[in-house]
Backbone atoms as SQL, in Angstrom:
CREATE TABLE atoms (id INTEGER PRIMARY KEY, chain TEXT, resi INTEGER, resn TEXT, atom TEXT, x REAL, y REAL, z REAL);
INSERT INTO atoms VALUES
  (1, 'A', 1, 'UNK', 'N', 2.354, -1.539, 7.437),
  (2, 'A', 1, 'UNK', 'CA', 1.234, -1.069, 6.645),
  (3, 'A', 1, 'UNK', 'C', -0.090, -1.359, 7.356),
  (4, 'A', 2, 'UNK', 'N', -0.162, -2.699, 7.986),
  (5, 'A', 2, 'UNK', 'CA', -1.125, -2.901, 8.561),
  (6, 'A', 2, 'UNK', 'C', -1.757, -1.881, 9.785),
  (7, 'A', 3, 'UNK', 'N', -0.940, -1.525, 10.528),
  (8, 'A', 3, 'UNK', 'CA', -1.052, -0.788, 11.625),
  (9, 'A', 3, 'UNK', 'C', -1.367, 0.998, 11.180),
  (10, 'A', 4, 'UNK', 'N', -0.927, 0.891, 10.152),
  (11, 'A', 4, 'UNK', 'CA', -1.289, 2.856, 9.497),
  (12, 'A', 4, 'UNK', 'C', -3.081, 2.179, 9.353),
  (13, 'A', 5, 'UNK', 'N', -3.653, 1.205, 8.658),
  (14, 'A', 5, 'UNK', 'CA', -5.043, 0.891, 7.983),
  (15, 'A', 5, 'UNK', 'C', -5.854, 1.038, 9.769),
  (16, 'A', 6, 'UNK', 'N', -5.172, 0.247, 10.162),
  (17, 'A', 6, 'UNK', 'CA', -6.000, 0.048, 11.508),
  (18, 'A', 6, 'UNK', 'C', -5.864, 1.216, 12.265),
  (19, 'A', 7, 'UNK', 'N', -4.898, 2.151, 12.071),
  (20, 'A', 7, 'UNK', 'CA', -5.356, 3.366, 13.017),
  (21, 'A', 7, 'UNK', 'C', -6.241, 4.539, 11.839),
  (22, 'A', 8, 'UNK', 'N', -5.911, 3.647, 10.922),
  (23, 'A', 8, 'UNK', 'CA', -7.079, 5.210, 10.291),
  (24, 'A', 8, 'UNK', 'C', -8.209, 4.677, 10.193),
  (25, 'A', 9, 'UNK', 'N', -8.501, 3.411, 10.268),
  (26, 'A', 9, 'UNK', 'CA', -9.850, 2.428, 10.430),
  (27, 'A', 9, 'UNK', 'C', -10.517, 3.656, 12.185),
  (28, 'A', 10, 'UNK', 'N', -9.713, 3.176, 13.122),
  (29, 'A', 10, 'UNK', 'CA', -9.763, 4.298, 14.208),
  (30, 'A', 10, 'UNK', 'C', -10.352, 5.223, 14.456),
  (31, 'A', 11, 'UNK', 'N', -9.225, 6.111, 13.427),
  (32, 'A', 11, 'UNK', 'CA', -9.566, 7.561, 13.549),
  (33, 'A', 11, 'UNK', 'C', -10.637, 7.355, 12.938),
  (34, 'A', 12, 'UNK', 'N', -11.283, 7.101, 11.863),
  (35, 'A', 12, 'UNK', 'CA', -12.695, 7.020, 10.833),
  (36, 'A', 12, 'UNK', 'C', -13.581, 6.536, 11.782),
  (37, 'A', 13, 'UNK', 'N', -13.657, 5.637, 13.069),
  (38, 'A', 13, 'UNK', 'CA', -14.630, 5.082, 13.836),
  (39, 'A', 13, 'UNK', 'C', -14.926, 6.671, 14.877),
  (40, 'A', 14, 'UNK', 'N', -14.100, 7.146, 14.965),
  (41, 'A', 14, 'UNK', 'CA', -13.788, 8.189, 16.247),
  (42, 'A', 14, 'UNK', 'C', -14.876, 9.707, 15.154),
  (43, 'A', 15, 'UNK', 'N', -14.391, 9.927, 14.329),
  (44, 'A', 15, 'UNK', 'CA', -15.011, 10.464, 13.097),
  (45, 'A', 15, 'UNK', 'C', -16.101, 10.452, 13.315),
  (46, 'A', 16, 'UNK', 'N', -16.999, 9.613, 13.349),
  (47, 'A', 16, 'UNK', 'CA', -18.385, 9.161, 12.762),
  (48, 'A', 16, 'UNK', 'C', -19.326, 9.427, 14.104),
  (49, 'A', 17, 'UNK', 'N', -18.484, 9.496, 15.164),
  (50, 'A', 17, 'UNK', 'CA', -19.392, 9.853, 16.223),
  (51, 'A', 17, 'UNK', 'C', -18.901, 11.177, 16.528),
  (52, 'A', 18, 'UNK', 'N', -18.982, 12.119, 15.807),
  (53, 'A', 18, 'UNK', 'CA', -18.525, 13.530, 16.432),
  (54, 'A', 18, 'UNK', 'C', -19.524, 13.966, 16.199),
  (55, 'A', 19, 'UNK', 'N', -19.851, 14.919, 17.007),
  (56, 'A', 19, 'UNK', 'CA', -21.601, 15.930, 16.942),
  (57, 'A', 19, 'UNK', 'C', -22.252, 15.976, 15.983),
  (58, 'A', 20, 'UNK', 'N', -21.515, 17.057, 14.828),
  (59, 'A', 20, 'UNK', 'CA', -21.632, 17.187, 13.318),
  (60, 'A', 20, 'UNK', 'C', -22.198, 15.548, 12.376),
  (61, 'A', 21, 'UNK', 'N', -21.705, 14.482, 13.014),
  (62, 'A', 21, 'UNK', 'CA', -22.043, 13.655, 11.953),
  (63, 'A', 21, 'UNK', 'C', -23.238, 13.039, 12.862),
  (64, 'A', 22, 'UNK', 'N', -23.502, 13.038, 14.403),
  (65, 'A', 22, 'UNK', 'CA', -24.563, 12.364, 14.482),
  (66, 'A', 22, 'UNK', 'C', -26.207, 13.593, 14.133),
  (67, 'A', 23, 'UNK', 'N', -25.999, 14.595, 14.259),
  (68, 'A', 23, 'UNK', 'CA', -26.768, 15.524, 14.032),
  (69, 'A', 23, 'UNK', 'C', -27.376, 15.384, 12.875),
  (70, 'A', 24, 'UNK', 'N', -26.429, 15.275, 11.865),
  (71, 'A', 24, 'UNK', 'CA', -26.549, 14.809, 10.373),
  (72, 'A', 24, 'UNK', 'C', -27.206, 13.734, 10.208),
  (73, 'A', 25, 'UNK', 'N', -26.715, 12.414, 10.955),
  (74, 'A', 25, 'UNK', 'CA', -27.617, 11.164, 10.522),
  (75, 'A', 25, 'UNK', 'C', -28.696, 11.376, 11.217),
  (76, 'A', 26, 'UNK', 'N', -28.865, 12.334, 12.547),
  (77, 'A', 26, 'UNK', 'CA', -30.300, 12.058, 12.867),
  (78, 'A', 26, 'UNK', 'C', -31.292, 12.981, 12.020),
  (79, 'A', 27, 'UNK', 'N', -31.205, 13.837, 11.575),
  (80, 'A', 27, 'UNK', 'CA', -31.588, 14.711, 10.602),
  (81, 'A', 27, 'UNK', 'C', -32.031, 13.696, 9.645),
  (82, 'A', 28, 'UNK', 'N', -31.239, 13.071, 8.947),
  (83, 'A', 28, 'UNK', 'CA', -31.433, 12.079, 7.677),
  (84, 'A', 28, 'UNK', 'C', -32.938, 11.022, 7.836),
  (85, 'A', 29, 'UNK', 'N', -32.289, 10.318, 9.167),
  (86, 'A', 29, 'UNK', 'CA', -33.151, 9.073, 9.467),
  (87, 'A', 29, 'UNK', 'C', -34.559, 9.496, 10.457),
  (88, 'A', 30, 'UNK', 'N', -34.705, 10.746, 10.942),
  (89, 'A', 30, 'UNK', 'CA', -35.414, 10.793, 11.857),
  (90, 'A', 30, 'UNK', 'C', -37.073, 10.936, 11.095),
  (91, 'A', 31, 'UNK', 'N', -37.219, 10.830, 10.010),
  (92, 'A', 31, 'UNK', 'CA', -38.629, 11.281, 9.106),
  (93, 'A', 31, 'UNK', 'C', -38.572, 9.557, 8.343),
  (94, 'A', 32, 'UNK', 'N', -37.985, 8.658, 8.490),
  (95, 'A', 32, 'UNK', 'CA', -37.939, 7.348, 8.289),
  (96, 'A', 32, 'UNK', 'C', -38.858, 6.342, 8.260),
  (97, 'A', 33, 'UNK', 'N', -40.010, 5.978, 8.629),
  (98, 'A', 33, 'UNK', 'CA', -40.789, 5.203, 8.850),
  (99, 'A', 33, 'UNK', 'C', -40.071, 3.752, 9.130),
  (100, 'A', 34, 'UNK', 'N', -39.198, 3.156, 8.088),
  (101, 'A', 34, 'UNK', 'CA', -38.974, 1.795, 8.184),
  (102, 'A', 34, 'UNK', 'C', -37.461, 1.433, 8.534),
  (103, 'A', 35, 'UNK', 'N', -36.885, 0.727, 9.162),
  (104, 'A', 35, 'UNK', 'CA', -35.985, -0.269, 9.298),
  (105, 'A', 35, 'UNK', 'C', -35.282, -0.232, 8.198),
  (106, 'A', 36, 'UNK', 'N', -36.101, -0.921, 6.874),
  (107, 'A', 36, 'UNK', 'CA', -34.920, -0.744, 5.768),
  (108, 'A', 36, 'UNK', 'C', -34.470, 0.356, 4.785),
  (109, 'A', 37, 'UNK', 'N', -35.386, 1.831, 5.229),
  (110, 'A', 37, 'UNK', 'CA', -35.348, 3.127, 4.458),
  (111, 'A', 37, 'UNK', 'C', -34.429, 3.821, 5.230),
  (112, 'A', 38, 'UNK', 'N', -34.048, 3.415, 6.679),
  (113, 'A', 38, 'UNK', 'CA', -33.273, 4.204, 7.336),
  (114, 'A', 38, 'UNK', 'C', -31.720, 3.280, 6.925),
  (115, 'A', 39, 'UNK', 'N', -32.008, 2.366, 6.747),
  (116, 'A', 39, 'UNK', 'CA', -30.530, 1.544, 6.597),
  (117, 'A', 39, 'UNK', 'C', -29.975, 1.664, 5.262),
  (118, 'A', 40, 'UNK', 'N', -30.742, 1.593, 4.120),
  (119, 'A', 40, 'UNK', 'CA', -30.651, 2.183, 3.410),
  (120, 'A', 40, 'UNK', 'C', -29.998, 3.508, 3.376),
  (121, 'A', 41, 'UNK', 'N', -30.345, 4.345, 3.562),
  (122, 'A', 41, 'UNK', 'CA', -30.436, 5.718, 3.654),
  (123, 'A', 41, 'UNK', 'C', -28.541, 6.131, 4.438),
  (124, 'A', 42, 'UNK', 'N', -28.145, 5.136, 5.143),
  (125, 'A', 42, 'UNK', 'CA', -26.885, 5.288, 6.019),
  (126, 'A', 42, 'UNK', 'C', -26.393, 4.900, 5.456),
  (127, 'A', 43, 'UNK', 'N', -26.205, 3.522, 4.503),
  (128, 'A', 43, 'UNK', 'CA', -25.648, 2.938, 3.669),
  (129, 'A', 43, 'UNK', 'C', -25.268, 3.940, 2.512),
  (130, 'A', 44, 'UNK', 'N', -25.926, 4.736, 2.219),
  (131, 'A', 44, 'UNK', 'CA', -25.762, 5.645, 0.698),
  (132, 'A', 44, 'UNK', 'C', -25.021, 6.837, 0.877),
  (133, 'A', 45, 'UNK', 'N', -25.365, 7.211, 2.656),
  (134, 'A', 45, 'UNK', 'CA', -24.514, 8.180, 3.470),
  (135, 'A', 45, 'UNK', 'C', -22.359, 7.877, 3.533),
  (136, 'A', 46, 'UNK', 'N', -22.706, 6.202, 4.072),
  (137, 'A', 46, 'UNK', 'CA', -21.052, 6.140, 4.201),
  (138, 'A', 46, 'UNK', 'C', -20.915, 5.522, 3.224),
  (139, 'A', 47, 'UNK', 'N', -21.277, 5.329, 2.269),
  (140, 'A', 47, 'UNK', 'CA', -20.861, 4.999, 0.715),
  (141, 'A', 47, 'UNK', 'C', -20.458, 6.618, 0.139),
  (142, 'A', 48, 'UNK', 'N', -21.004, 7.554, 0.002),
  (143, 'A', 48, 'UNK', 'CA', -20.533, 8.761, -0.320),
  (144, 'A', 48, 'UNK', 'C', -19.146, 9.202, 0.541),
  (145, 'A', 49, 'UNK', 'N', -19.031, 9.069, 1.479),
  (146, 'A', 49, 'UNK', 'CA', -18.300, 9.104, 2.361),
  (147, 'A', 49, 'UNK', 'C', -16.940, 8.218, 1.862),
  (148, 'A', 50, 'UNK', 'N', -16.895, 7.070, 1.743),
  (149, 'A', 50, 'UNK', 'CA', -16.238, 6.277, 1.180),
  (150, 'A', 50, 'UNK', 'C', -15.654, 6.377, -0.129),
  (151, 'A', 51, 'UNK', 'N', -16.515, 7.521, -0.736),
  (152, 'A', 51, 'UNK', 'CA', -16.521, 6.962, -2.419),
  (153, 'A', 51, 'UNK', 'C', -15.104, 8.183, -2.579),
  (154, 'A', 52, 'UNK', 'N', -15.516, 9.768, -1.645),
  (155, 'A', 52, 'UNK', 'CA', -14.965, 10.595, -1.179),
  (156, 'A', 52, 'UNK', 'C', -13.561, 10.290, -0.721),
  (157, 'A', 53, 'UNK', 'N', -13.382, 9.451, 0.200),
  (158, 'A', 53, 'UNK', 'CA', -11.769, 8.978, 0.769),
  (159, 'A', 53, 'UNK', 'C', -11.431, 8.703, -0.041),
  (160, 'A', 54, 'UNK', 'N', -11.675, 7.690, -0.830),
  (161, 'A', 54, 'UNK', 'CA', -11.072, 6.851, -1.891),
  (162, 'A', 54, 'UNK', 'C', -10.351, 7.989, -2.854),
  (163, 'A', 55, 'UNK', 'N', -11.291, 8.957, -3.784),
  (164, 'A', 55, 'UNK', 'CA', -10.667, 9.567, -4.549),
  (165, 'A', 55, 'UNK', 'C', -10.191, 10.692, -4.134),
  (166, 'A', 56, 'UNK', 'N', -10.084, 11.264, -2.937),
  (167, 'A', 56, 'UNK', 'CA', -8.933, 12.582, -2.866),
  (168, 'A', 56, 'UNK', 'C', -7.730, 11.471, -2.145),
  (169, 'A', 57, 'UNK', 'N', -7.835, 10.428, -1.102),
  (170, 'A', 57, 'UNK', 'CA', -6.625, 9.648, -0.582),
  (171, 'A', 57, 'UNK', 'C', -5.963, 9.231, -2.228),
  (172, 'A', 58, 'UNK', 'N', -6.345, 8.754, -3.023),
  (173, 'A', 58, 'UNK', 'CA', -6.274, 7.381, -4.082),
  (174, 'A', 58, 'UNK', 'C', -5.505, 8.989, -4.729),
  (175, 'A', 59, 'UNK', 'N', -5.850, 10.342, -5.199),
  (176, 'A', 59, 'UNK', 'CA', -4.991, 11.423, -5.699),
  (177, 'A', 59, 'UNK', 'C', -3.807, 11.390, -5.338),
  (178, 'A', 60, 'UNK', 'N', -3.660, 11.623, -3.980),
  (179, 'A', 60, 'UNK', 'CA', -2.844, 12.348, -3.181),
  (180, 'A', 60, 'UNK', 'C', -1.772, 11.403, -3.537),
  (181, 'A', 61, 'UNK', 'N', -2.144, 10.044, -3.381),
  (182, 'A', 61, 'UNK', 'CA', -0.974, 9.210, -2.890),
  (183, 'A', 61, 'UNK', 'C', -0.436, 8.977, -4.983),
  (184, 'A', 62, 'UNK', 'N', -1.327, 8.892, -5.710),
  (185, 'A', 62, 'UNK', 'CA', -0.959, 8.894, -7.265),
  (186, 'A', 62, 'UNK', 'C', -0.130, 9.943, -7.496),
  (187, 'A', 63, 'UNK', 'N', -0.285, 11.177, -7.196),
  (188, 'A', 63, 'UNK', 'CA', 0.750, 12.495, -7.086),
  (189, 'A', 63, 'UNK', 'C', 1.919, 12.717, -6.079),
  (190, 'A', 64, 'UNK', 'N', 1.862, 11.541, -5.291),
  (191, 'A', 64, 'UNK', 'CA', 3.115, 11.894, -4.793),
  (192, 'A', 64, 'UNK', 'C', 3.163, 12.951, -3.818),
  (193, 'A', 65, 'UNK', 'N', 2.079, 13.140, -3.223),
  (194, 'A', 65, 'UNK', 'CA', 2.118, 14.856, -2.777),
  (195, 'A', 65, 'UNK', 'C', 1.306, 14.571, -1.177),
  (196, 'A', 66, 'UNK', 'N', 1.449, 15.636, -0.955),
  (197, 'A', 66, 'UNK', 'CA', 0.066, 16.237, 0.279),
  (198, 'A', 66, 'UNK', 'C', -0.379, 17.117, 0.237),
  (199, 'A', 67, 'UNK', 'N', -1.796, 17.069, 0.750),
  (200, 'A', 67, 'UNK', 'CA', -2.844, 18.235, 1.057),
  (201, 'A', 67, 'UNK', 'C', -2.454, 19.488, 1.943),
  (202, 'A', 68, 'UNK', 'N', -2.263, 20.067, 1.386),
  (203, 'A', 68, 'UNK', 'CA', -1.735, 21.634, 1.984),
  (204, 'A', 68, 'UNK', 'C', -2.570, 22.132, 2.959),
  (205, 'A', 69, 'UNK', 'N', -2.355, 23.188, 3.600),
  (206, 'A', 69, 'UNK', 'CA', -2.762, 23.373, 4.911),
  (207, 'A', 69, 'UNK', 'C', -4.502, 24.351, 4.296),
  (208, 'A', 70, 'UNK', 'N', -3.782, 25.101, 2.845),
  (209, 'A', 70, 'UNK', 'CA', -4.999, 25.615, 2.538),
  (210, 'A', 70, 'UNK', 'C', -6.141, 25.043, 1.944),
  (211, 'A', 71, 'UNK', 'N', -5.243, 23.778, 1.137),
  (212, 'A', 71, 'UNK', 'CA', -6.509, 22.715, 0.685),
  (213, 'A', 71, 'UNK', 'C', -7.248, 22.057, 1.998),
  (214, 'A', 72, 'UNK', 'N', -6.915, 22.168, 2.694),
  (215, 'A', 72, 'UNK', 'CA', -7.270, 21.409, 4.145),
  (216, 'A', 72, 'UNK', 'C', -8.749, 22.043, 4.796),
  (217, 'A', 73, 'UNK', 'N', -7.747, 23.477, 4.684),
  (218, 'A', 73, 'UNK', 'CA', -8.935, 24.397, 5.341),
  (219, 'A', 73, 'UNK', 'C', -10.261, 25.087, 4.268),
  (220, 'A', 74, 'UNK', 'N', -10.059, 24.690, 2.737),
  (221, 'A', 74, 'UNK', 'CA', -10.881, 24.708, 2.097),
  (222, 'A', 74, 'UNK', 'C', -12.194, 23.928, 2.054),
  (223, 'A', 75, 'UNK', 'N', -11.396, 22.758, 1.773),
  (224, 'A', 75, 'UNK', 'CA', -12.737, 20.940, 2.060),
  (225, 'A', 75, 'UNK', 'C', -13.286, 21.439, 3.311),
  (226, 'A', 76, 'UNK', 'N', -12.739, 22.038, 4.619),
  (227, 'A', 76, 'UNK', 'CA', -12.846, 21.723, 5.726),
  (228, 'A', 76, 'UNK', 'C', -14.280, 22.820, 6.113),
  (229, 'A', 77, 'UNK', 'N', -14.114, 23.948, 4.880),
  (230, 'A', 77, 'UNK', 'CA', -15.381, 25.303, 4.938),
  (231, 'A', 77, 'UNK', 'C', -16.050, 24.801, 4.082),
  (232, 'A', 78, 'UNK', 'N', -15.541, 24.105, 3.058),
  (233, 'A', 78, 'UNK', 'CA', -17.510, 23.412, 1.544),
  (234, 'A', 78, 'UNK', 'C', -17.818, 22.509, 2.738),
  (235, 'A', 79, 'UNK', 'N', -17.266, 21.550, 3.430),
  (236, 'A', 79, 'UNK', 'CA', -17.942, 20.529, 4.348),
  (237, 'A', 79, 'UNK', 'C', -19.180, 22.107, 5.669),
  (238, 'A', 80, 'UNK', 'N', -18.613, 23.017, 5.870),
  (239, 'A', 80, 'UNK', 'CA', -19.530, 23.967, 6.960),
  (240, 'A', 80, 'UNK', 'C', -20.675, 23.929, 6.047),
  (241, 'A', 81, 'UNK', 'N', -20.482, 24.609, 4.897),
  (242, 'A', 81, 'UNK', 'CA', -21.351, 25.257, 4.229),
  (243, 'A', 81, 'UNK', 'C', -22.673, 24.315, 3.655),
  (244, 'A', 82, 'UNK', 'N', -21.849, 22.892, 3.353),
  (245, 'A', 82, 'UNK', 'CA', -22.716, 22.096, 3.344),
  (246, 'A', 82, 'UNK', 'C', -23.669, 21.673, 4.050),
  (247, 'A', 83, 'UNK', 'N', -22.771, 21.481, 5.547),
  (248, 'A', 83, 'UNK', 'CA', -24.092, 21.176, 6.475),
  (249, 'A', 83, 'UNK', 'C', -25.025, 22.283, 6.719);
């Protein structure tokens, strides 16, 4: 069990630096003035982020099931559209 946490700890580190998400945080933080409005501000970022894993992982695994290839590619176009 330990070793599934630590490679998705991983993959989630590998995640966070892909184009799309630094573009995003620099977008966020770059109109910032202070130290603690930008930390802030990242904090509320991977807290959403977090709050997100939790309840579609915390579903999936309560149902017994997996995310289908079309639910996949759905999240995967509201996440385009969003940015």
């Amino acid at each position: 069990m330990t070793s599934i946490l630590v490679l998705g700890f991983l993959i989630g580190i590998r995640h966070a630096f892909e184009p799309d998400h630094l573009a995003a945080v620099t977008a966020m933080v770059s109109g910032k003035t202070s130290l603690r409005r930008t930390l802030r501000q990242g904090a509320v970022w991977g807290l959403g982020h977090t709050t997100t894993l939790f309840l579609v992982c915390g579903a999936v695994i309560y149902m017994e099931t997996a995310i289908s290839d079309f639910a996949a590619r759905m999240m995967e176009a509201t996440v385009g559209v969003l940015l």
